[in-house]
N, CA, C and O atoms as a Maestro MAE file, in Angstrom:
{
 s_m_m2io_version
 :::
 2.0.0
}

f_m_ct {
 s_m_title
 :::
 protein
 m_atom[324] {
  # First column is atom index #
  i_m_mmod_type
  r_m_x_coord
  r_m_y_coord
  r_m_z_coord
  i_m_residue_number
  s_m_chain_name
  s_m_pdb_residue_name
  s_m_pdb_atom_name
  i_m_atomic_number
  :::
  1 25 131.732 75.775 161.932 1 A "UNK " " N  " 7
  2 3 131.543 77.026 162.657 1 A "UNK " " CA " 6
  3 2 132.540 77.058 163.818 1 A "UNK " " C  " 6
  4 15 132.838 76.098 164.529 1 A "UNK " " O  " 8
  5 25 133.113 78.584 163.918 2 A "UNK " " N  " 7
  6 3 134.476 78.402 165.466 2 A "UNK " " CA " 6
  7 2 134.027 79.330 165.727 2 A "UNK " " C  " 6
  8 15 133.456 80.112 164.967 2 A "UNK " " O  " 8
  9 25 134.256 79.458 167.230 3 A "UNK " " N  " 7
  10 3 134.093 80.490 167.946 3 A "UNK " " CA " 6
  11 2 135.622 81.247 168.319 3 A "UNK " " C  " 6
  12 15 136.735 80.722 168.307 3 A "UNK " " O  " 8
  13 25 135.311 82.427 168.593 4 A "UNK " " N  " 7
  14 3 136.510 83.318 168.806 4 A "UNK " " CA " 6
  15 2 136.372 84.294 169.409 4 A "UNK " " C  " 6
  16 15 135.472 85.134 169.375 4 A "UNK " " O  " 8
  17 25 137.700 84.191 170.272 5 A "UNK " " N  " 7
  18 3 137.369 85.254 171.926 5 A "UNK " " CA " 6
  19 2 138.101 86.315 171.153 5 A "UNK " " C  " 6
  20 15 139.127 86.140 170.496 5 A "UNK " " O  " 8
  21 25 137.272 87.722 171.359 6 A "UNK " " N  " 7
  22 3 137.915 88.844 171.249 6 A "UNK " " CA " 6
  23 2 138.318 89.681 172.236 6 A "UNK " " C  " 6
  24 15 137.375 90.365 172.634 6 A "UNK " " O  " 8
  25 25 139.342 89.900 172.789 7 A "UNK " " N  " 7
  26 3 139.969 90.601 173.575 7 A "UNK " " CA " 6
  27 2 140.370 92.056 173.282 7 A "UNK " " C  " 6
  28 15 140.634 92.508 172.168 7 A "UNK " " O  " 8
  29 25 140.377 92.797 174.585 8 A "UNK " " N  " 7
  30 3 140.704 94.117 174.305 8 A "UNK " " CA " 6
  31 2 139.869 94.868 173.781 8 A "UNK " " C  " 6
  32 15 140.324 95.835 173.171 8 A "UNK " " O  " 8
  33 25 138.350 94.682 173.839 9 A "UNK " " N  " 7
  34 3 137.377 95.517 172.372 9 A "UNK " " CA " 6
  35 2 136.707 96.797 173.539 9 A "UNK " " C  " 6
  36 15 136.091 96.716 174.601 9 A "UNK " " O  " 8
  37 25 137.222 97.995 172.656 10 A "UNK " " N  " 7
  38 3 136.976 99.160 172.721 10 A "UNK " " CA " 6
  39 2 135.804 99.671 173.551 10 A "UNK " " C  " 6
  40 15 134.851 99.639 172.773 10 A "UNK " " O  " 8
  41 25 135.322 100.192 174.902 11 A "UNK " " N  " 7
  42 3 134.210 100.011 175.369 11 A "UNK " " CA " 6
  43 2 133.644 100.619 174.874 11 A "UNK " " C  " 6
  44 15 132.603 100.568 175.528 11 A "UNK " " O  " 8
  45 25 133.362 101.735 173.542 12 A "UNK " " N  " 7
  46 3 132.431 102.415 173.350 12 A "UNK " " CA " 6
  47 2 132.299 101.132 172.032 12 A "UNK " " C  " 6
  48 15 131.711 101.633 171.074 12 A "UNK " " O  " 8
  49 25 132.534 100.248 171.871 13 A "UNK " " N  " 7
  50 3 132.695 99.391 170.721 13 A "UNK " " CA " 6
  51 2 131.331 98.856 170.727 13 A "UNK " " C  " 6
  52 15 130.940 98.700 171.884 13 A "UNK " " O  " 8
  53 25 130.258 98.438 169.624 14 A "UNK " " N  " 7
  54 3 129.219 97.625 169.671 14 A "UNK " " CA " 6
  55 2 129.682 96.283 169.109 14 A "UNK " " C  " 6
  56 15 130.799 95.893 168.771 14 A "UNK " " O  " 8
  57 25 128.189 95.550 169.111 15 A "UNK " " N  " 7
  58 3 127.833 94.422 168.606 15 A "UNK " " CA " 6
  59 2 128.191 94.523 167.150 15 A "UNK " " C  " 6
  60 15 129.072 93.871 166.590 15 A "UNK " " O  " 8
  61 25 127.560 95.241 166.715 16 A "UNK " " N  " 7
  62 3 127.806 95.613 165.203 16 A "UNK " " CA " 6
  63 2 128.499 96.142 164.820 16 A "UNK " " C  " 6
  64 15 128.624 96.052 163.599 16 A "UNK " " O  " 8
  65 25 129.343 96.968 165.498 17 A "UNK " " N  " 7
  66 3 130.486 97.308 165.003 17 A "UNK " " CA " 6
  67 2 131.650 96.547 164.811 17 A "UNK " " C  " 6
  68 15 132.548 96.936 164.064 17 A "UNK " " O  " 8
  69 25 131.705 95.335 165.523 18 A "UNK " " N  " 7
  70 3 132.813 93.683 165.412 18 A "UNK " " CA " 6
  71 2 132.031 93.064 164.620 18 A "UNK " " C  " 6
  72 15 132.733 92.189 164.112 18 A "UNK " " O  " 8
  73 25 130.919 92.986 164.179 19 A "UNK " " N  " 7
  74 3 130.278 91.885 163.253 19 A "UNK " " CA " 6
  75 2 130.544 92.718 162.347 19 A "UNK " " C  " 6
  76 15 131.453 92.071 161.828 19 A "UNK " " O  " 8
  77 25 130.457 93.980 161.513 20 A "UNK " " N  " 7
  78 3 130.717 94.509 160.516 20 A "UNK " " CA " 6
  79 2 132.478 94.290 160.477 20 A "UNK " " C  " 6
  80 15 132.866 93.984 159.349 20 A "UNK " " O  " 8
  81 25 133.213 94.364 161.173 21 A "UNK " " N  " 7
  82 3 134.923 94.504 161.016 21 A "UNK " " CA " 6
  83 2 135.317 92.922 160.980 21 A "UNK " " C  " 6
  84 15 136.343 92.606 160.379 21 A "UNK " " O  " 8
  85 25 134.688 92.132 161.479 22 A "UNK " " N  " 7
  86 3 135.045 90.216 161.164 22 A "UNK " " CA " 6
  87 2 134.309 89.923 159.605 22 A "UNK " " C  " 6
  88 15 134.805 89.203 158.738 22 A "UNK " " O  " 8
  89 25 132.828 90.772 159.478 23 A "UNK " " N  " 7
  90 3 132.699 90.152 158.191 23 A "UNK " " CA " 6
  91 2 132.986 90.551 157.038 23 A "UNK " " C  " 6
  92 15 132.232 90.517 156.065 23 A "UNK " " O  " 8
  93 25 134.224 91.004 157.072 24 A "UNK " " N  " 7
  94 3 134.967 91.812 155.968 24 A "UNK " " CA " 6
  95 2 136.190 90.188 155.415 24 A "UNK " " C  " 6
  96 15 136.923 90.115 154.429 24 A "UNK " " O  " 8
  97 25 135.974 89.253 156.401 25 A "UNK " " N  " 7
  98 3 136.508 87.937 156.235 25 A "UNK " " CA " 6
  99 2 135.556 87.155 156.114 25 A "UNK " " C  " 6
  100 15 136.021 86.023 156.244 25 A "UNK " " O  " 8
  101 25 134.623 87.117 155.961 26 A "UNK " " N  " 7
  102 3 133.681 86.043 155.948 26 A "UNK " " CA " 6
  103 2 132.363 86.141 156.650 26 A "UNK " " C  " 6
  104 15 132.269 86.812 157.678 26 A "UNK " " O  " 8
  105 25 131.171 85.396 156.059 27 A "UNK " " N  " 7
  106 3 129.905 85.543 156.910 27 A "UNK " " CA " 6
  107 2 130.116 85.269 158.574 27 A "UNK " " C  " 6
  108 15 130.711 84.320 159.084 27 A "UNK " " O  " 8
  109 25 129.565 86.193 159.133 28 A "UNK " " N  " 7
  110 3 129.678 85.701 160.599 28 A "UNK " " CA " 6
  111 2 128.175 85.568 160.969 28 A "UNK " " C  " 6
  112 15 127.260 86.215 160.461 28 A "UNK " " O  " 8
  113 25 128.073 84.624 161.935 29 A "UNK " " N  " 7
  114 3 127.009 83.877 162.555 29 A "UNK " " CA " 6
  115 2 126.316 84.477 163.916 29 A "UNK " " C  " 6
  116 15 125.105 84.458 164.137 29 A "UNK " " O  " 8
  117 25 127.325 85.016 164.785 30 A "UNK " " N  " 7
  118 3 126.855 85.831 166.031 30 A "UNK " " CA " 6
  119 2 127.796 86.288 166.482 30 A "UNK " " C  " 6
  120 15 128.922 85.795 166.410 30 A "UNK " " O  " 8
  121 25 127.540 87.152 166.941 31 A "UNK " " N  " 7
  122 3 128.019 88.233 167.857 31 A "UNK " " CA " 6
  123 2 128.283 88.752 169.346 31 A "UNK " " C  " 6
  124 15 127.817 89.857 169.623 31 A "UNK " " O  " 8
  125 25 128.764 88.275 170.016 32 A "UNK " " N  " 7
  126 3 128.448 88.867 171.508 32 A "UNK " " CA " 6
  127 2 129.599 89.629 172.321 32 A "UNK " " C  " 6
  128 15 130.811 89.417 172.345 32 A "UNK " " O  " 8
  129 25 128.975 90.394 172.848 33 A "UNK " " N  " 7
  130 3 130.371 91.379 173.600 33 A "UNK " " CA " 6
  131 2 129.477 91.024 174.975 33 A "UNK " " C  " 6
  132 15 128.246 91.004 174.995 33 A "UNK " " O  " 8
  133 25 130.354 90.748 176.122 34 A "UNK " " N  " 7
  134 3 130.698 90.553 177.537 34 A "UNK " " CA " 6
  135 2 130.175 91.517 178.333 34 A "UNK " " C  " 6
  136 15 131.057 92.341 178.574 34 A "UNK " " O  " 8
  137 25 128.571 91.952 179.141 35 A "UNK " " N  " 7
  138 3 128.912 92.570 180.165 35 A "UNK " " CA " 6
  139 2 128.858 92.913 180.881 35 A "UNK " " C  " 6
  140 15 129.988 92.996 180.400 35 A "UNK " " O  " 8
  141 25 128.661 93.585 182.333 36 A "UNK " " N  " 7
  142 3 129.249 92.979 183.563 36 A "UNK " " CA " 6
  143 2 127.154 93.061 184.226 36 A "UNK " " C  " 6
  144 15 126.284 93.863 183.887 36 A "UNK " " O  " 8
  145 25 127.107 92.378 184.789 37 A "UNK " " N  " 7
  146 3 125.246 92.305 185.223 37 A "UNK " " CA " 6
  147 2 125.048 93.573 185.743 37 A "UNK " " C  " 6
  148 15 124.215 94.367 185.307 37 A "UNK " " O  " 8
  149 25 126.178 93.874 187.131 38 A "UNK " " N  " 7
  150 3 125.243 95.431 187.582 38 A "UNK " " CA " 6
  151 2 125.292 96.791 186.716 38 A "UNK " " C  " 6
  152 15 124.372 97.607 186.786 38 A "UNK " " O  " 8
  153 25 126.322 96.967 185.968 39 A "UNK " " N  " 7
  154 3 126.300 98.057 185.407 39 A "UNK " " CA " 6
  155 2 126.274 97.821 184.141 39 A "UNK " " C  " 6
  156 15 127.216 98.412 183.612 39 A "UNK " " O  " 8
  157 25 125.606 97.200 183.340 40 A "UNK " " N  " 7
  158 3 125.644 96.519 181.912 40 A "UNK " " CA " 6
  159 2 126.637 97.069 181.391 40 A "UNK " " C  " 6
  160 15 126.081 97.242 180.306 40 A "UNK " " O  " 8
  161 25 127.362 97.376 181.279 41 A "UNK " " N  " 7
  162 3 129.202 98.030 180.847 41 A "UNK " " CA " 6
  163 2 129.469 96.840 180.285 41 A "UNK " " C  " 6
  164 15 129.192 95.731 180.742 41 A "UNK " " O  " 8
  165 25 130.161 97.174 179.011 42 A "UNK " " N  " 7
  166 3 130.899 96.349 178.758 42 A "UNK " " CA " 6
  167 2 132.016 95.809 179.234 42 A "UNK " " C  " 6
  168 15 132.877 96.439 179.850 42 A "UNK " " O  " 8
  169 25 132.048 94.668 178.978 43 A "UNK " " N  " 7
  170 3 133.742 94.122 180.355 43 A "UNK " " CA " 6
  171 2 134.936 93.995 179.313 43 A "UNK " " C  " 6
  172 15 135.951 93.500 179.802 43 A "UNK " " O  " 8
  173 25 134.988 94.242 178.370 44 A "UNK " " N  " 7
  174 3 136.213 94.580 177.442 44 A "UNK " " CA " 6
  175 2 136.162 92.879 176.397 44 A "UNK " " C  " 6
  176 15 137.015 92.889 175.510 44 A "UNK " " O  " 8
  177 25 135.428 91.758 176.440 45 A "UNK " " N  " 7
  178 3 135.793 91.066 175.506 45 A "UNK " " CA " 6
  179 2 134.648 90.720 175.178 45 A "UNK " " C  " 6
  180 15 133.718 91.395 175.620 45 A "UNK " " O  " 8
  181 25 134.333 89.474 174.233 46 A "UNK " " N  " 7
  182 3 133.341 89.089 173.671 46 A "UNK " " CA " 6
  183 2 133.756 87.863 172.702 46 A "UNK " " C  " 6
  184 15 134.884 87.370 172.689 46 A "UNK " " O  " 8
  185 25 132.390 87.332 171.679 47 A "UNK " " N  " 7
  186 3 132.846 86.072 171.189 47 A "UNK " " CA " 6
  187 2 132.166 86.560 170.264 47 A "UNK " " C  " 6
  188 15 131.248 87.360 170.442 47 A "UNK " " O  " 8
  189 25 132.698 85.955 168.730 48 A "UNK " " N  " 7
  190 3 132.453 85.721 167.050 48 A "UNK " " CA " 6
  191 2 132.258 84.633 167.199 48 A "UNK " " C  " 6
  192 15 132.887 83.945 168.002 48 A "UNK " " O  " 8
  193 25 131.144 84.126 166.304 49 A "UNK " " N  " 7
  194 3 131.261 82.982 165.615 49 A "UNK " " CA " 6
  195 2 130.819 82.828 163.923 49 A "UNK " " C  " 6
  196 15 129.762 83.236 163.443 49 A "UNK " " O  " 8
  197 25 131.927 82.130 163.177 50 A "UNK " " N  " 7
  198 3 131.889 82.351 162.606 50 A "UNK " " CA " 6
  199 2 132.201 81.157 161.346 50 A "UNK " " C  " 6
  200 15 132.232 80.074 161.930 50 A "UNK " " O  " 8
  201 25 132.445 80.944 159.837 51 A "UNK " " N  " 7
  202 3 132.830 79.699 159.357 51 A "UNK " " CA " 6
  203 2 134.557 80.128 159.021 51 A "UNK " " C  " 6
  204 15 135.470 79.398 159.407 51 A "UNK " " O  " 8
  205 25 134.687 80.824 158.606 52 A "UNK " " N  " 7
  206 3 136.238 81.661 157.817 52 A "UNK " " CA " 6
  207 2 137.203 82.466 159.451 52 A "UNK " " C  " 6
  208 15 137.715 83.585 159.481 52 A "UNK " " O  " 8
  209 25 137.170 81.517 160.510 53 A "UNK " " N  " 7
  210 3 137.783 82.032 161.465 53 A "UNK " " CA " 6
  211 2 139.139 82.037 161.346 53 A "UNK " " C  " 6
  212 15 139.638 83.012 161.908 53 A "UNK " " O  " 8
  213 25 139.877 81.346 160.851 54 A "UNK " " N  " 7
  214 3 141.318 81.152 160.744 54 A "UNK " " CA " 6
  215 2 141.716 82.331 159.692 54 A "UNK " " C  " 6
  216 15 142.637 83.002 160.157 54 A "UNK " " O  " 8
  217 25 141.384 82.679 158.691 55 A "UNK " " N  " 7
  218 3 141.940 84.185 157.838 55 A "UNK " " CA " 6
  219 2 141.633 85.836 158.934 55 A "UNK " " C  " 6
  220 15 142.351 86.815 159.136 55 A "UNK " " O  " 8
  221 25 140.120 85.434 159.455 56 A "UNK " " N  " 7
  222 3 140.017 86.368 160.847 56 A "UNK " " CA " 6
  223 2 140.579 86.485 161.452 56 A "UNK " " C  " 6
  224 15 141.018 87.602 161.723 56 A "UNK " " O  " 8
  225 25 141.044 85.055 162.253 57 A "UNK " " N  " 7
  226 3 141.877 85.454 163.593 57 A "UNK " " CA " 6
  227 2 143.462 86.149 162.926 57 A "UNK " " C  " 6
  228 15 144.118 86.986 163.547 57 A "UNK " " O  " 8
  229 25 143.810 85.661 161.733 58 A "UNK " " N  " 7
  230 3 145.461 85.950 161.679 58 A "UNK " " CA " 6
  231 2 145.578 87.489 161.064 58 A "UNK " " C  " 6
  232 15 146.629 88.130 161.080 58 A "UNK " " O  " 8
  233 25 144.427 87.934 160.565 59 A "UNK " " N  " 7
  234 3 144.349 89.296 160.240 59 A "UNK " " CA " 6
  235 2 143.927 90.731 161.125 59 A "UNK " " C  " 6
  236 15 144.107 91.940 160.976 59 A "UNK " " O  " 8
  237 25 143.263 89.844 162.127 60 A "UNK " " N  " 7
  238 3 142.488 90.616 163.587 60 A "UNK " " CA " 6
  239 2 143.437 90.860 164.460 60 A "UNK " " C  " 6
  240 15 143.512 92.023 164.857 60 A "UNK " " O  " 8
  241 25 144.178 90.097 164.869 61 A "UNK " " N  " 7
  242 3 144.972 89.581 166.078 61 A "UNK " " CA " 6
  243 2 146.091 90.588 166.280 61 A "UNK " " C  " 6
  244 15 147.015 90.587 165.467 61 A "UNK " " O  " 8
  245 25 146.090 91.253 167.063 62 A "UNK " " N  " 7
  246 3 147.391 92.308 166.977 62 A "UNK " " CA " 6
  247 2 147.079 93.414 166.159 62 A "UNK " " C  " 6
  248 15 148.072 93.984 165.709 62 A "UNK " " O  " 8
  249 25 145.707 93.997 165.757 63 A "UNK " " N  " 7
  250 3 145.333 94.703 164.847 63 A "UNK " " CA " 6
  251 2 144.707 95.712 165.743 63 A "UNK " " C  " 6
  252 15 144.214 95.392 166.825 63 A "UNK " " O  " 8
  253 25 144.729 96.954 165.283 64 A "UNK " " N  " 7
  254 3 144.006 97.821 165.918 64 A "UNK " " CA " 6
  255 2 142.473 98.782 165.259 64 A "UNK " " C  " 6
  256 15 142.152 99.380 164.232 64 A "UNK " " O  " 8
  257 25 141.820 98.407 166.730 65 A "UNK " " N  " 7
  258 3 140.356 98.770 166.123 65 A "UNK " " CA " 6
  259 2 140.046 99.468 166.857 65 A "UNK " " C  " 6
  260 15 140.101 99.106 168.033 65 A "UNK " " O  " 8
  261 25 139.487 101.031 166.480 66 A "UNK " " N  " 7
  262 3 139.137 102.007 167.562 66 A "UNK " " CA " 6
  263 2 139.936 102.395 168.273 66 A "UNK " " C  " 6
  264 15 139.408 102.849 169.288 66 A "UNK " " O  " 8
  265 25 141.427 102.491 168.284 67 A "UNK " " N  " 7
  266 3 142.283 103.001 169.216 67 A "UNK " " CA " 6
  267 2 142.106 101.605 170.139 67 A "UNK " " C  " 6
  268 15 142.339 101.827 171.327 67 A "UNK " " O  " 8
  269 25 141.804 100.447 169.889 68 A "UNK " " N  " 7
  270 3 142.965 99.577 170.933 68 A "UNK " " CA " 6
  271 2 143.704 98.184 169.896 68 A "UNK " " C  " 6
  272 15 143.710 97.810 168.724 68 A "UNK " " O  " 8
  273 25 144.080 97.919 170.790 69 A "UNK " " N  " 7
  274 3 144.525 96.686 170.110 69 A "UNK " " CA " 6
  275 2 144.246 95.170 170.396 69 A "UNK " " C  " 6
  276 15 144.832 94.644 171.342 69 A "UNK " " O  " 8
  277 25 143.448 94.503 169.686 70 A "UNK " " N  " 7
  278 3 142.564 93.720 169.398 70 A "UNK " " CA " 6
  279 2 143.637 92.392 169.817 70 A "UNK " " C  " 6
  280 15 144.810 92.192 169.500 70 A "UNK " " O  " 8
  281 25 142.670 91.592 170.678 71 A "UNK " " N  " 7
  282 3 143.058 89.722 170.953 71 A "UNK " " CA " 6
  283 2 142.467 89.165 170.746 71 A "UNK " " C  " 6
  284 15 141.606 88.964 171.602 71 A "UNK " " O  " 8
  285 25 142.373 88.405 169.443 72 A "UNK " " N  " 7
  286 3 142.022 87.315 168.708 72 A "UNK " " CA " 6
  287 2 142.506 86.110 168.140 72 A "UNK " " C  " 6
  288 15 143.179 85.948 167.122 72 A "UNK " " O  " 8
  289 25 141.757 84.739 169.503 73 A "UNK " " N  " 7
  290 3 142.345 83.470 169.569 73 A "UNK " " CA " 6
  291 2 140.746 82.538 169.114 73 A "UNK " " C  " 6
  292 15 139.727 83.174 168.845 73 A "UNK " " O  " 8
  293 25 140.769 81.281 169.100 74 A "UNK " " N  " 7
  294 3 140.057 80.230 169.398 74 A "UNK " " CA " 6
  295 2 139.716 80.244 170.177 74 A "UNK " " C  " 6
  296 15 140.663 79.846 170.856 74 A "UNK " " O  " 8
  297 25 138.441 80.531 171.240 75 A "UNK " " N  " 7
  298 3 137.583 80.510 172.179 75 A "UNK " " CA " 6
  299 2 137.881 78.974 172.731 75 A "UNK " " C  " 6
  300 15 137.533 78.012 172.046 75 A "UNK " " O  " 8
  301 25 138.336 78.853 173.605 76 A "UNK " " N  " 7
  302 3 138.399 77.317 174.626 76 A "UNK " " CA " 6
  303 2 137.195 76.914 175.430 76 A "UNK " " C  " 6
  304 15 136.779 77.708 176.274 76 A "UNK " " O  " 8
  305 25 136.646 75.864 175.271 77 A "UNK " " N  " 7
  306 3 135.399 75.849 176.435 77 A "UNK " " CA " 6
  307 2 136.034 76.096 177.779 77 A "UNK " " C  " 6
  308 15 137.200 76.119 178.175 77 A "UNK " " O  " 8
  309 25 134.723 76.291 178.403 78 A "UNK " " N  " 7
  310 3 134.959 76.842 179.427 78 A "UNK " " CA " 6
  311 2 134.742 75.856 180.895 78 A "UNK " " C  " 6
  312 15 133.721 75.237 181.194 78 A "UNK " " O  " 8
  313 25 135.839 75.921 181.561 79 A "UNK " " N  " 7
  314 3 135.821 74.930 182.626 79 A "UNK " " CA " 6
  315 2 134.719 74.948 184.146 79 A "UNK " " C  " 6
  316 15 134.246 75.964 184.653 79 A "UNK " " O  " 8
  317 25 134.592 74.033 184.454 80 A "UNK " " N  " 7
  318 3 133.503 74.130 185.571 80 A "UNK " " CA " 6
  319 2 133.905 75.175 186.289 80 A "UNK " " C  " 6
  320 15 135.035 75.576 186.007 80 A "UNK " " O  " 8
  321 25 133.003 76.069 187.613 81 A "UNK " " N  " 7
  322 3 133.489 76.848 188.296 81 A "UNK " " CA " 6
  323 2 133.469 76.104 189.779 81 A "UNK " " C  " 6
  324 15 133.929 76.681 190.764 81 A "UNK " " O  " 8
  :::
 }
 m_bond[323] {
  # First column is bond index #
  i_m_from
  i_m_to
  i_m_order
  :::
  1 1 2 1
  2 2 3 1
  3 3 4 2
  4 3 5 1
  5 5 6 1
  6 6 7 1
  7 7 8 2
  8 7 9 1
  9 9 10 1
  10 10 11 1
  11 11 12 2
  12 11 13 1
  13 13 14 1
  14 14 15 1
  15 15 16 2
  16 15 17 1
  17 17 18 1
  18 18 19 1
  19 19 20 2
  20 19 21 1
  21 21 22 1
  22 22 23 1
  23 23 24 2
  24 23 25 1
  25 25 26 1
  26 26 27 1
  27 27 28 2
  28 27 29 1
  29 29 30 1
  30 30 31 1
  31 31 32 2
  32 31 33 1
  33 33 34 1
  34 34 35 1
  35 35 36 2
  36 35 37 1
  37 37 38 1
  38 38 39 1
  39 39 40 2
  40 39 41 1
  41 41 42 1
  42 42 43 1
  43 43 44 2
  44 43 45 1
  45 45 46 1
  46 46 47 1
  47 47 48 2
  48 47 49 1
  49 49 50 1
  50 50 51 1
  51 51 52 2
  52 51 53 1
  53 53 54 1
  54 54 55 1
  55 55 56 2
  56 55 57 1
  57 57 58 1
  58 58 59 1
  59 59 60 2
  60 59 61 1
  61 61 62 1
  62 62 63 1
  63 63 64 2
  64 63 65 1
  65 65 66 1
  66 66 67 1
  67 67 68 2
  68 67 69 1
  69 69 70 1
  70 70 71 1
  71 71 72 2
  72 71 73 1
  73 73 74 1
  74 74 75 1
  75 75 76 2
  76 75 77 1
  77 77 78 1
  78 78 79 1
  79 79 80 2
  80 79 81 1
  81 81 82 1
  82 82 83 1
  83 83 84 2
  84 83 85 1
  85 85 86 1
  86 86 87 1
  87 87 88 2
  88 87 89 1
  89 89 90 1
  90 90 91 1
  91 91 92 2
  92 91 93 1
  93 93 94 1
  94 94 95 1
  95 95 96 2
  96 95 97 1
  97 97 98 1
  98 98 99 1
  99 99 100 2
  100 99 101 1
  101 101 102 1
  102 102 103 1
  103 103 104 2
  104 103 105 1
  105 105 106 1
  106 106 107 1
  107 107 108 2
  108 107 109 1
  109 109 110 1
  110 110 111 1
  111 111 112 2
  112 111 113 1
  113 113 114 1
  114 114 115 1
  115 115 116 2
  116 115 117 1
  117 117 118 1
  118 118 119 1
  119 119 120 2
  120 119 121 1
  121 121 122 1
  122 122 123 1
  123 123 124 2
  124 123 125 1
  125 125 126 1
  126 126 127 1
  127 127 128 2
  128 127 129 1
  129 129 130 1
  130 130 131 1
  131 131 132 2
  132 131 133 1
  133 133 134 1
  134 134 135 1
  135 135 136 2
  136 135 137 1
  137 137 138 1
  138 138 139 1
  139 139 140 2
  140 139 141 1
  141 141 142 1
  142 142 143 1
  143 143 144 2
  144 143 145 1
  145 145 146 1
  146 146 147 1
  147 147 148 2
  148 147 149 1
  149 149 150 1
  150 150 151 1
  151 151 152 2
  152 151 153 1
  153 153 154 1
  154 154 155 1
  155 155 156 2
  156 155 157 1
  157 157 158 1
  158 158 159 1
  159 159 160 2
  160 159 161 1
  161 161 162 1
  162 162 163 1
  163 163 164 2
  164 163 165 1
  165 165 166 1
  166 166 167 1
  167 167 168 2
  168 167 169 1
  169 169 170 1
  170 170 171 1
  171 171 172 2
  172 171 173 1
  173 173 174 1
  174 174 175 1
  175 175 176 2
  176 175 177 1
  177 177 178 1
  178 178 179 1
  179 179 180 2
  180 179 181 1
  181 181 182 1
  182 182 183 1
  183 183 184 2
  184 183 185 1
  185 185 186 1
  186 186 187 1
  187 187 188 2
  188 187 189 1
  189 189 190 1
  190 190 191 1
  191 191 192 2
  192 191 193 1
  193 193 194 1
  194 194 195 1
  195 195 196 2
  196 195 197 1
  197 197 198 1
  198 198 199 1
  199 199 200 2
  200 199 201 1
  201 201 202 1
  202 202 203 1
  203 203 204 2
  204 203 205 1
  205 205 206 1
  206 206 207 1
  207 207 208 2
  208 207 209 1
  209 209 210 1
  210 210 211 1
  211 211 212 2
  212 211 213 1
  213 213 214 1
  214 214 215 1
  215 215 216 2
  216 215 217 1
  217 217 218 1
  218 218 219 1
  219 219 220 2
  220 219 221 1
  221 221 222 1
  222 222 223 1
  223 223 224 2
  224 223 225 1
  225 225 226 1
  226 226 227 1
  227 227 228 2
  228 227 229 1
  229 229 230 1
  230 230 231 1
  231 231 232 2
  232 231 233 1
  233 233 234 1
  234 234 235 1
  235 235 236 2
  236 235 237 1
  237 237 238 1
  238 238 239 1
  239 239 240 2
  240 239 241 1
  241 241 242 1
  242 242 243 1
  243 243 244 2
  244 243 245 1
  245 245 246 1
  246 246 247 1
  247 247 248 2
  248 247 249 1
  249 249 250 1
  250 250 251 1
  251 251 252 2
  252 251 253 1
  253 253 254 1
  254 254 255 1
  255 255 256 2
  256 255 257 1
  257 257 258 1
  258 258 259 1
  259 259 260 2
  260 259 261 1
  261 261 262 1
  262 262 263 1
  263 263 264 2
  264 263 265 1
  265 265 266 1
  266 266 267 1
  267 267 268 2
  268 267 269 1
  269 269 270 1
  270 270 271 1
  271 271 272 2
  272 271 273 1
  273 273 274 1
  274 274 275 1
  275 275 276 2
  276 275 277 1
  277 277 278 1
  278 278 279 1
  279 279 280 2
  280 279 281 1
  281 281 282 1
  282 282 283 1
  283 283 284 2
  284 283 285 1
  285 285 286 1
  286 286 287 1
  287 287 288 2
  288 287 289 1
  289 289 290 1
  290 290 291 1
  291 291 292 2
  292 291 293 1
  293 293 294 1
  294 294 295 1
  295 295 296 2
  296 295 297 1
  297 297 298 1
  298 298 299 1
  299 299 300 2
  300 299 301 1
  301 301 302 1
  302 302 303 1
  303 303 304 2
  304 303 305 1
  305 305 306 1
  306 306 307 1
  307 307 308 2
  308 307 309 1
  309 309 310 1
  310 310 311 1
  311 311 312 2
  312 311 313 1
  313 313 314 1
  314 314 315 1
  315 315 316 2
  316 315 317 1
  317 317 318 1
  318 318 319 1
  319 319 320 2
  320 319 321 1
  321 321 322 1
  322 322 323 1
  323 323 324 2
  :::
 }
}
């Protein structure tokens, strides 16, 4: 299972609307879009996880969904704050 940061995702964009457009590559596992505590707005990215991430990311990446254009890498853990 990999996780994968999606960048750039459309703010009128859902949950299900990236889990339906990733699992057109493969079963995906979860879903989450980013967003911000006071105004629950979305903050423009989110994370896939998924097993078939590598045909995802190279088909996603530079692709446009909803009028933007989509950033899709390998999610890096995340460092202390």
């Amino acid at each position: 299972m990999k996780k994968l940061y999606v960048g750039n995702i459309p703010w009128k964009a859902t949950e299900e609307d990236l889990k339906k457009l990733f699992s057109e590559f493969g079963d995906v596992d979860n879903v989450r879009i980013i967003t911000d505590r006071e105004t629950g707005r979305s903050r423009g990215f989110g994370f896939v996880e998924m097993n078939d991430a590598e045909e995802a990311m190279s088909n996603l990446n530079d692709s446009e969904f909803m009028g933007r254009t989509l950033r899709v890498n390998e999610a890096r853990d995340r460092k202390g704050r």
